[in-house]
C-alpha positions in Angstrom: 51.6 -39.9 11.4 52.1 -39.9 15.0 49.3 -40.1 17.4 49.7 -36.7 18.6 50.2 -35.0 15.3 47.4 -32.9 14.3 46.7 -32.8 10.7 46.9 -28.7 9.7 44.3 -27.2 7.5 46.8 -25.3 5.1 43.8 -24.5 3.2 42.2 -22.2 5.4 45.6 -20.3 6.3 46.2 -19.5 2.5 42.5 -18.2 2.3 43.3 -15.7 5.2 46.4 -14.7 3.5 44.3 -14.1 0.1 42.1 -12.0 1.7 44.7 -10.3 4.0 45.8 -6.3 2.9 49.1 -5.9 2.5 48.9 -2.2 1.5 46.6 0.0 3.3 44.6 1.9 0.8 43.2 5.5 1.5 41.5 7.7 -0.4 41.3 11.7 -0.5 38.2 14.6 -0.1 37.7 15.5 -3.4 34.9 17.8 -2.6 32.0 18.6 -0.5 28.6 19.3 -1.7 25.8 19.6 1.2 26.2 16.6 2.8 27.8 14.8 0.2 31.4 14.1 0.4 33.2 13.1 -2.7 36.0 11.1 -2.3 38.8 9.7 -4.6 41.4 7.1 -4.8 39.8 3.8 -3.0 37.7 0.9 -3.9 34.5 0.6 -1.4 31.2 -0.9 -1.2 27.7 0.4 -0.6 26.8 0.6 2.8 30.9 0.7 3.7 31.6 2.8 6.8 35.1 5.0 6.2 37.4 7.1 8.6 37.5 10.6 7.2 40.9 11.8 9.2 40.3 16.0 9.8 43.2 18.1 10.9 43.7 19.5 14.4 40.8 17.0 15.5 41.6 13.9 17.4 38.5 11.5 16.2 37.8 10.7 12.8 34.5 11.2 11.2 32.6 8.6 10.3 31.3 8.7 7.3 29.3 5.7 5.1 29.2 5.4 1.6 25.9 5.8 -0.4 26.6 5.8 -4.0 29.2 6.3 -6.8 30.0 8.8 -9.6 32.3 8.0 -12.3 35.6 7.5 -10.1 34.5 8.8 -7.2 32.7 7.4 -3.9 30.2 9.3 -2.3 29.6 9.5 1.3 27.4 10.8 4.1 28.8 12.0 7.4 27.2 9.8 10.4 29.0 12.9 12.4 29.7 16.4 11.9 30.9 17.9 9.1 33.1 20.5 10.8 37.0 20.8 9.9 36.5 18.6 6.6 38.5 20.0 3.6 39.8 18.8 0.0 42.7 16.8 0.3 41.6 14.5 3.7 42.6 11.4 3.9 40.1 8.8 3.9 40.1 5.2 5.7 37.8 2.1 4.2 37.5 0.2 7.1 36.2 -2.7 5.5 33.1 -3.3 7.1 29.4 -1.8 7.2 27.9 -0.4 10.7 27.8 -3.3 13.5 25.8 -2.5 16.8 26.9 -4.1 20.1 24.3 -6.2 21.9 23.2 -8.3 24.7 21.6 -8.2 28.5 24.0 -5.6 29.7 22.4 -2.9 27.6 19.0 -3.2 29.1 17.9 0.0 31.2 20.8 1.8 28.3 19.8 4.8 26.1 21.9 5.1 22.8 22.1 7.1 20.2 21.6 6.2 16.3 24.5 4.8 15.9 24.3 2.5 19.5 27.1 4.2 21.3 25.6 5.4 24.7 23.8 8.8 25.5 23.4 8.2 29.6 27.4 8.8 29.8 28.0 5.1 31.0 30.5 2.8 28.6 29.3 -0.3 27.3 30.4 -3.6 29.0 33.1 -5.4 27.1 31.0 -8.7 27.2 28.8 -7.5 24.1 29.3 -9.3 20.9 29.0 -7.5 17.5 25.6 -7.4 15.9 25.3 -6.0 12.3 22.3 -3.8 11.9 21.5 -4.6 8.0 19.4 -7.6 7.9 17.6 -9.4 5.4 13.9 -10.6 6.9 13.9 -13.7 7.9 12.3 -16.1 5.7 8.6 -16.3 5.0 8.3 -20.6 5.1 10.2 -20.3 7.9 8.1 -17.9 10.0 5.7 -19.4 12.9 2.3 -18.4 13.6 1.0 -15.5 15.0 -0.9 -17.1 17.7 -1.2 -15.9 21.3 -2.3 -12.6 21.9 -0.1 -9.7 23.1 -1.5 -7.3 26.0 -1.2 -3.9 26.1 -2.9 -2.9 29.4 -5.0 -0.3 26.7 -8.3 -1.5 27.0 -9.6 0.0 23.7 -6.8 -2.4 21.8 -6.8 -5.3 23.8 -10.5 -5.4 23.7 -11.6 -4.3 20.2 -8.0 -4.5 18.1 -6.3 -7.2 19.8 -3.1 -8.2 19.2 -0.8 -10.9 18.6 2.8 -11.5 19.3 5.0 -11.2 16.5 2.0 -8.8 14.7 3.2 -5.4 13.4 1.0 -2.4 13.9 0.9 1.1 12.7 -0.3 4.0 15.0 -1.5 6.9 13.0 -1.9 10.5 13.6 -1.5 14.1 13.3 1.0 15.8 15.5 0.2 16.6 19.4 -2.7 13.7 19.6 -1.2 11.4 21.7 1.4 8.9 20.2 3.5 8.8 22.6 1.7 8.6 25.5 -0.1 6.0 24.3 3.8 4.0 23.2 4.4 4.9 26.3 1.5 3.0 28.0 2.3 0.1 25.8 6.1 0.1 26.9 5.1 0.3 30.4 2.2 -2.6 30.9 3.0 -5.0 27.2 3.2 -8.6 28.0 7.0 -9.3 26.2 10.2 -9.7 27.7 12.0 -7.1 26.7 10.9 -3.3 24.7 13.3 -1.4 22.2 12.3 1.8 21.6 13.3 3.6 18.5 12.9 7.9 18.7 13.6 8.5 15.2 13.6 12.3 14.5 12.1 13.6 18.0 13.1 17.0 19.4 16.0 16.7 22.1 13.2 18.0 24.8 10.9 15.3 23.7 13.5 12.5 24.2 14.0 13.2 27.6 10.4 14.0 28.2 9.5 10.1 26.9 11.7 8.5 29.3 11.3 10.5 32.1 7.1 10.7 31.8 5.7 8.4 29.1 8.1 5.2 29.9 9.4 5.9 33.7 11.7 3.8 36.1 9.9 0.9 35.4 9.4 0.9 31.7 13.1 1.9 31.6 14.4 -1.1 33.5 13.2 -3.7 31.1 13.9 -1.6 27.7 16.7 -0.1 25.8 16.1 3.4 23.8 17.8 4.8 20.8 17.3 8.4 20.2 18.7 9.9 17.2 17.4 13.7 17.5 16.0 16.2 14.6 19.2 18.1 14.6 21.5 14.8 13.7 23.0 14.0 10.3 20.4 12.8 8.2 22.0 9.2 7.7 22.1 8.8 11.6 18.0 9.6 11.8 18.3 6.5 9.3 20.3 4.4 11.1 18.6 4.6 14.3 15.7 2.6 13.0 18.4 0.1 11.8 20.0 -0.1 15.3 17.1 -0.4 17.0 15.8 -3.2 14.5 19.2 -5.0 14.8 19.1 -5.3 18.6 15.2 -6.4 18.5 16.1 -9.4 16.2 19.7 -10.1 18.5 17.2 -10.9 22.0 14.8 -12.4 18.9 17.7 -15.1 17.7 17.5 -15.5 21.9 14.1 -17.1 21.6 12.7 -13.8 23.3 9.2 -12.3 23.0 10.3 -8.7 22.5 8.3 -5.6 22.0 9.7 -2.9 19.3 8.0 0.5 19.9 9.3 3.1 16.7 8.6 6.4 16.8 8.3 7.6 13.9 8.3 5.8 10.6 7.5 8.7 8.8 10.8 10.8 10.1 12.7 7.8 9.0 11.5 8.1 5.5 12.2 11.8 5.6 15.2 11.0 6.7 15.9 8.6 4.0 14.0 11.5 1.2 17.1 13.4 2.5 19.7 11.2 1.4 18.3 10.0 -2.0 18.4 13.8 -3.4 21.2 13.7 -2.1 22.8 11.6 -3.8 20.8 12.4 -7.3 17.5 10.9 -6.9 14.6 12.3 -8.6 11.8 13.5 -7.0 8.5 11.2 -7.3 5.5 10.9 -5.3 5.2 13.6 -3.5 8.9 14.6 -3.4 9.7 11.3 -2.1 12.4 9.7 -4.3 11.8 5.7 -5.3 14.2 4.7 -2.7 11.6 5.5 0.2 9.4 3.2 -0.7 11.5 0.5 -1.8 13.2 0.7 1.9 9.8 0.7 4.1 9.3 -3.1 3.1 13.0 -3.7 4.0 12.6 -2.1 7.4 9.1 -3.2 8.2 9.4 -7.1 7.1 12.2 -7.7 9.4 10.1 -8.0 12.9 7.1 -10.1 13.4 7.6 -14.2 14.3 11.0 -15.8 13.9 11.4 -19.5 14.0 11.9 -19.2 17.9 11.2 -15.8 19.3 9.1 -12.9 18.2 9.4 -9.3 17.6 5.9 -7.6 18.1 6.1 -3.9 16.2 4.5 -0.7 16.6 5.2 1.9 14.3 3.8 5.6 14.4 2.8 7.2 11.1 3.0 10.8 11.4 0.3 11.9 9.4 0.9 15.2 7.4 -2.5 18.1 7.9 -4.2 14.8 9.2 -4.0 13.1 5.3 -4.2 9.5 6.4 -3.8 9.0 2.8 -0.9 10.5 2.3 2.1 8.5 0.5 3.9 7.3 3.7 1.0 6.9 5.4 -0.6 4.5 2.5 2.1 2.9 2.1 3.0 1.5 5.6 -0.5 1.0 6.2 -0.4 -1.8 3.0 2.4 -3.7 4.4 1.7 -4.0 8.3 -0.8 -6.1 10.1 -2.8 -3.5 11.1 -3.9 0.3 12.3 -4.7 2.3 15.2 -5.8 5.8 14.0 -5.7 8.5 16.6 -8.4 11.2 15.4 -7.8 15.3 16.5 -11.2 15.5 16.9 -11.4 12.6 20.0 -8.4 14.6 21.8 -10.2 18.0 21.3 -13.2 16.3 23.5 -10.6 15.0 25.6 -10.8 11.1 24.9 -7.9 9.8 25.6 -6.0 7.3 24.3 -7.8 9.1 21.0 -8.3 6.2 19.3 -10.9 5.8 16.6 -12.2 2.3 17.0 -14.2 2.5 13.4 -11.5 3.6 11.8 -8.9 0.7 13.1 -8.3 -2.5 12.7 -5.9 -5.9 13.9 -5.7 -8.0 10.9 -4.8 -10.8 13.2 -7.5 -10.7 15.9 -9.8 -12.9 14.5 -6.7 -15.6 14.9 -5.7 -14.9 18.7 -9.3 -14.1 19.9 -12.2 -16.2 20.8 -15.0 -16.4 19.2 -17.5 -14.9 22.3 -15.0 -12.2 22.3 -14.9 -11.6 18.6 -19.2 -11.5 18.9 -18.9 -8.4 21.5 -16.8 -6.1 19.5 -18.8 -6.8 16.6 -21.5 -5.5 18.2 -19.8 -2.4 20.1 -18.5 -1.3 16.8 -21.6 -1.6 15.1 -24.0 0.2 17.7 -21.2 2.9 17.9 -21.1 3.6 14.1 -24.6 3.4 14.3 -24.8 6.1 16.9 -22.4 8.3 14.9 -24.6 7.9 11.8 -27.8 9.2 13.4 -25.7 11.6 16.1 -26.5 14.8 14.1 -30.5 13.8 14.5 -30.0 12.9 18.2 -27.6 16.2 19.1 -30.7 18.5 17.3 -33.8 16.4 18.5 -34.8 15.1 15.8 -34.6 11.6 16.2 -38.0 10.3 18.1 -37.5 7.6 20.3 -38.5 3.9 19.2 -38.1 4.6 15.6 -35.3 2.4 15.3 -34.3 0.0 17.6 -30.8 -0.3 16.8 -30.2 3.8 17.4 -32.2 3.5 20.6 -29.7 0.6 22.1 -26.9 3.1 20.9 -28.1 5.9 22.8 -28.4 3.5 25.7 -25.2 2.9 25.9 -22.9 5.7 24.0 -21.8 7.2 27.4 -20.9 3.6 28.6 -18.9 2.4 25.8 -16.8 5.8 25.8 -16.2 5.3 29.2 -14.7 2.0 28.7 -12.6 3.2 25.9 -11.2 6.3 27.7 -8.0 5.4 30.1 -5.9 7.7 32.0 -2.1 7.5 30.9 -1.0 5.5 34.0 -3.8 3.4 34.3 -3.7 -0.6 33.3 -6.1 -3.0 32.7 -5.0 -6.4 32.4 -6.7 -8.3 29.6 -9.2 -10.4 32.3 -10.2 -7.0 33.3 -10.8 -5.7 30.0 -13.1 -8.7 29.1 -14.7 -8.6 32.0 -15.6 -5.0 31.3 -16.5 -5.5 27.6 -18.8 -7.9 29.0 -20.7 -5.9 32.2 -22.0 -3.6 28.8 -24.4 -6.0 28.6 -23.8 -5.4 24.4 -25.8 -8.8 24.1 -29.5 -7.5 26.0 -29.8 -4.9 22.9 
C-alpha cells in the first residue's frame, strides 16, 4: 500500500446500505375514532412520529403513534384533525419527536412541540435534541450541595434550596402559583430558566410573560406554551420539550432552572391519551399509565455529572385535596413541597405559603447549622401560636401561663411580616438571613 492510500472501511458502507429503504412504505386512514387515528399498511414503532398527507391542504399532520391493535397502528394528531378521511396516505418518518436547541433560543417562546410562537424562525445553527430521555444514572449523579436562591424570603429562609433539588408547589387554583414561579424566574441564582406552561389558558400565557416573568426574566429564559385548547398529545409533549432543552444547557455543564406549570395538566393530559387508546380507568379515573410516566418525567432533572437542573413543579390541587392521587404521588418522588393555603391568600399573605405545612428535604445538606437553629424555632413558636390562636382571638388565654405562647404572641405580627413579599420585591439570601436573625428568635 502506497503511503497516500487510505485504507476504506467497507464495513461501515454495507451497514448503511442494510439499513438504507429502498421502497418507501406508507400506510392508509383506516378510521377515525376521537382522537384516535387507525392506520393500516406500515410497520412503526411506539413513540414514531408519521406524516398523515390530507387533501386540498399543503402541510401534513403530524401525527405519533401510541399503541397497536391487531394490524393496525394507532395514532394521535400533534395537529388538527381537520380534512382527515379513510383512505389518507400515511408517511413513517422513521424517527420519534427531536427538539432544536442551543443559545439562540434564549429570550424564544415555543410551542409544545418547540417550533416558535413569537413569529421569528429558528437559527439554522441549532442541533437536534430528542426530547425522550432516560434519567441519567443514579451512581453517577453529584451532590446536591450549594444552595439555590430564590429572592422569596419565606423559601430561602425556612425551605431552602439546593441546586439540582426538585420541588413541588402545591395549590388550589387562583392562590398564587404563578406569581410566585414568576418571582422565582425573575431573581433564581441559575444560568438559564425553561419554563414549561403545560395546559394554561391562551390569556394566561401571555399574562405570565408579560407580568409574572417581564423583560428581564424573558432575556435569560426560553418558554414553551402548549395551551388548553391543543391536542392532547401536544399538552404532553410540552413537558417533554421543555425537559429536553433543560438537560441540552445541562450536558453544557450549566446550572439551569426548570419552572413547570403544571404537572397535574400534564397527567390529565396523559389520562386523555391512555382511554384513548383503551386503558382502563383506575385510581380515580387515572389509567396506570399516569403514574408510571410521573417518575419518568420527574427523575430526569436534578444533578448531572457536570451541570444541574433545579425543578419546580406546580401541583394543581383539585377542591384543595392535597391528597389527592396526583398530588400524593408527585409529592413521594420530589425533594420537597411548598403548599400554598386559600386561607393565607384570603388574608392577603402573599406568596401564600404555609411554612408548617412545607418542607426542603435537602436543606439540612446546603444550610448551616445557626441557620437550621432559627427556623427550627420560627416554625415551632408559629405552630405554637396557631395551636393556642383560637384561646388568644377569644381572650381566653391569660398572659404568663405558658411561656412558649407568650414568645409567640410577641412576635406573630413580626414573623408574618418577614414572610409576606410583594411580587416584585427581592431579597437576596444575605438579606434574608440577616432578617431571620433581627427576630431576635433566640431572646425567647
Amino acid at each position: 500500500m502506497y503511503p497516500s492510500e487510505k485504507k476504506i472501511d467497507f464495513a461501515f458502507y454495507q451497514n448503511q446500505i442494510k439499513k438504507a429503504q429502498l421502497i418507501k412504505v406508507t400506510g392508509l386512514v383506516k378510521r377515525v375514532i376521537g382522537l384516535l387515528i387507525e392506520v393500516t399498511g406500515m410497520p412503526t414503532f411506539i413513540g414514531e412520529v408519521c406524516q398523515i398527507l390530507v387533501p386540498q391542504e399543503q402541510q401534513p399532520v403530524l401525527a405519533e403513534v401510541v399503541g397497536f391493535r391487531e394490524r393496525s397502528s394507532l395514532l394521535m394528531p400533534l395537529g388538527e384533525l381537520k380534512g382527515i378521511c379513510p383512505g389518507c396516505s400515511v408517511v413513517p418518518t422513521g424517527k420519534p419527536l427531536l427538539v432544536k436547541a442551543g443559545n439562540n433560543i434564549r429570550g424564544r417562546v415555543l410551542d409544545g412541540l418547540g417550533q416558535p410562537l413569537d413569529g421569528k424562525s429558528l437559527d439554522g445553527s441549532l442541533i437536534s435534541w430528542p426530547i425522550d430521555n432516560r434519567p441519567p444514572n443514579p451512581l453517577t449523579r453529584l451532590q446536591v450541595s450549594e444552595i439555590l436562591v430564590t429572592g422569596v424570603k419565606a423559601i430561602d429562609a425556612l425551605l431552602t434550596c439546593g441546586k439540582g433539588q426538585r420541588i413541588g408547589i402545591f395549590s388550589g387554583s387562583g392562590v398564587g402559583k404563578s406569581t410566585l414561579l414568576g418571582m422565582i424566574a425573575r431573581h433564581a441564582s441559575a444560568e438559564i430558566n425553561v419554563i414549561a406552561l403545560v395546559g394554561e389558558r391562551g390569556r394566561e400565557v401571555n399574562d405570565f410573560i408579560r407580568h409574572d416573568l417581564g423583560e428581564e426574566g424573558l432575556a435569560r429564559s426560553i418558554v414553551v406554551a402548549a395551551t388548553s385548547d391543543q391536542p392532547a398529545l401536544v399538552r404532553l409533549k410540552a413537558a417533554f420539550v421543555a425537559s429536553a432543552i433543560a438537560e441540552y444547557f445541562r450536558e453544557q455543564g450549566q446550572d439551569v432552572l426548570l419552572l413547570m406549570d403544571s404537572i397535574t395538566r400534564f397527567a390529565m393530559a396523559q389520562r386523555e391519551v391512555g382511554l384513548t387508546v383503551g386503558e382502563p380507568p383506575a385510581t380515580k379515573g387515572y389509567p396506570p399509565s399516569v403514574f408510571a410516566l410521573l417518575p419518568r418525567l420527574l427523575e430526569r432533572t436534578g444533578m448531572g455529572e457536570e451541570g444541574s437542573i433545579t425543578a419546580f413543579y406546580t401541583v394543581l390541587v383539585e377542591g384543595d385535596d392535597f391528597n389527592e392521587p396526583i398530588a400524593d404521588t408527585v409529592r413521594s418522588i420530589l425533594d420537597g413541597h411548598i403548599v400554598l393555603t386559600r386561607d393565607l391568600a384570603k388574608r392577603n399573605h402573599y406568596p401564600a405559603i404555609d411554612i408548617l405545612q412545607s418542607v426542603s428535604r435537602l436543606m439540612p445538606e446546603v444550610t448551616s447549622p445557626r441557620q437550621q437553629k432559627l427556623a427550627a424555632r420560627f416554625k415551632d413558636l408559629l405552630a405554637v401560636y396557631k395551636q393556642a390562636e383560637d384561646l388568644i382571638n377569644i381572650g381566653a388565654y391569660v398572659s404568663g401561663s405558658n411561656k412558649k405562647i407568650d414568645a409567640s404572641i410577641r412576635l406573630y405580627d413580626q414573623m408574618v411580616n418577614f414572610l409576606c413579599q410583594e411580587a416584585q420585591e427581592f431579597s437576596s439570601f444575605e438579606e434574608t438571613i440577616a432578617g431571620l436573625e433581627s427576630l431576635g428568635l433566640e431572646e425567647t
